[in-house]
N, C-alpha and C positions, 0 to 999 in steps of 0.2 A: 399371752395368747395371741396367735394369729389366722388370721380370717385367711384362707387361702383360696377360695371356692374358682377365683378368675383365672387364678395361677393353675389350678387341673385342669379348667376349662382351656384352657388355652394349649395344655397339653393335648388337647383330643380326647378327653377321657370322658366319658358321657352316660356310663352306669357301673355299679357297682353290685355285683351278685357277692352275698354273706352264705354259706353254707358249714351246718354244725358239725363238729366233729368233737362234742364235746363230750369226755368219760367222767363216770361218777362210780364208787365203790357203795353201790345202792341199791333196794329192790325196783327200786323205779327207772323207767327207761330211759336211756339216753344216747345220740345219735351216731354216738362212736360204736356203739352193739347194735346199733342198725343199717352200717355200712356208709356212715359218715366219709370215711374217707375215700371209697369209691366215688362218692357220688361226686365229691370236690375234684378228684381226680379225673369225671367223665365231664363234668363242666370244663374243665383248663381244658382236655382233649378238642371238646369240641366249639371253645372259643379261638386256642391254638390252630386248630385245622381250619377257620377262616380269617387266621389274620389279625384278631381283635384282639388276642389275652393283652393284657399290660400296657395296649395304646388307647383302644377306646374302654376296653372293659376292663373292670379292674376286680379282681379276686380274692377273694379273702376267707381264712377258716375263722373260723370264731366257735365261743361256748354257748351256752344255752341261750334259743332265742325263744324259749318256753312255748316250742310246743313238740315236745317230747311225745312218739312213741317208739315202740318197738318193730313198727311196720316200716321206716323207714326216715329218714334226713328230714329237718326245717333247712328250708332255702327259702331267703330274703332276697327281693331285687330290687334296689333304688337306685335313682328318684322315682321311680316309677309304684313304691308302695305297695309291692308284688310279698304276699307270702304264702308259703307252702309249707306243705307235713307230708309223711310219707314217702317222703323224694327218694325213688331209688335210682342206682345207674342206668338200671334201663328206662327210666321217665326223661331222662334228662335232654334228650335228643330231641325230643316232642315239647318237651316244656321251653325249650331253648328255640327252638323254631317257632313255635307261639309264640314268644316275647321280642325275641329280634329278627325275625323272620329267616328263612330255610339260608340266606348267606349272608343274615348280619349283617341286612344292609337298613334294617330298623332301627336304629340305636339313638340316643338320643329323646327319645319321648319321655315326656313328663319331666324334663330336666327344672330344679329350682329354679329363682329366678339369681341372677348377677349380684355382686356385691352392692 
């Protein structure tokens, strides 16, 4: 195992949004039938349109971050300890400008501490 946290940091990378996209063959809901994958895909858009996807922000689909409904996406933000339900494309503009403000010049808050 290797500790990497200095070698990101040093990259510029300074949060990571988790958003589910995760499907289940089940009565119970789950984020892929609630437009999981717009919502990851209106996230990249609107990190992409200022510059940040993949240098400061880092992106990721993932499965169940258990809180499943049928109203819409769980999106996580860290290190900042950010979670949501409900997330649909069209929040994502608004949720994204509250957390890194309206041009992503917020980024960085609540980062762990160094190796």
């Amino acid at each position: 195992m290797q500790r990497r946290t200095s070698e990101v940091r040093a990259s510029g990378r300074t949060d990571h949004v988790l958003v589910c996209t995760h499907a289940r063959d089940s009565e119970h809901a789950a984020c892929a039938g609630a437009d999981g994958q717009a919502v990851y895909d209106a996230v990249a858009e609107w990190l992409r349109d200022r510059g940040v996807l993949w240098s400061e922000v880092q992106l990721a689909e993932t499965s169940c971050l258990a809180l499943c409904s049928a109203d819409g996406t769980a999106v996580a933000v860290h290190p900042r300890g950010e979670w949501y339900s409900d997330v649909t494309p069209a929040d994502v503009p608004a949720l994204l400008e509250d957390l890194f403000g309206a041009d992503a010049g917020d980024l960085g808050d609540g980062v762990a501490a160094e190796d």
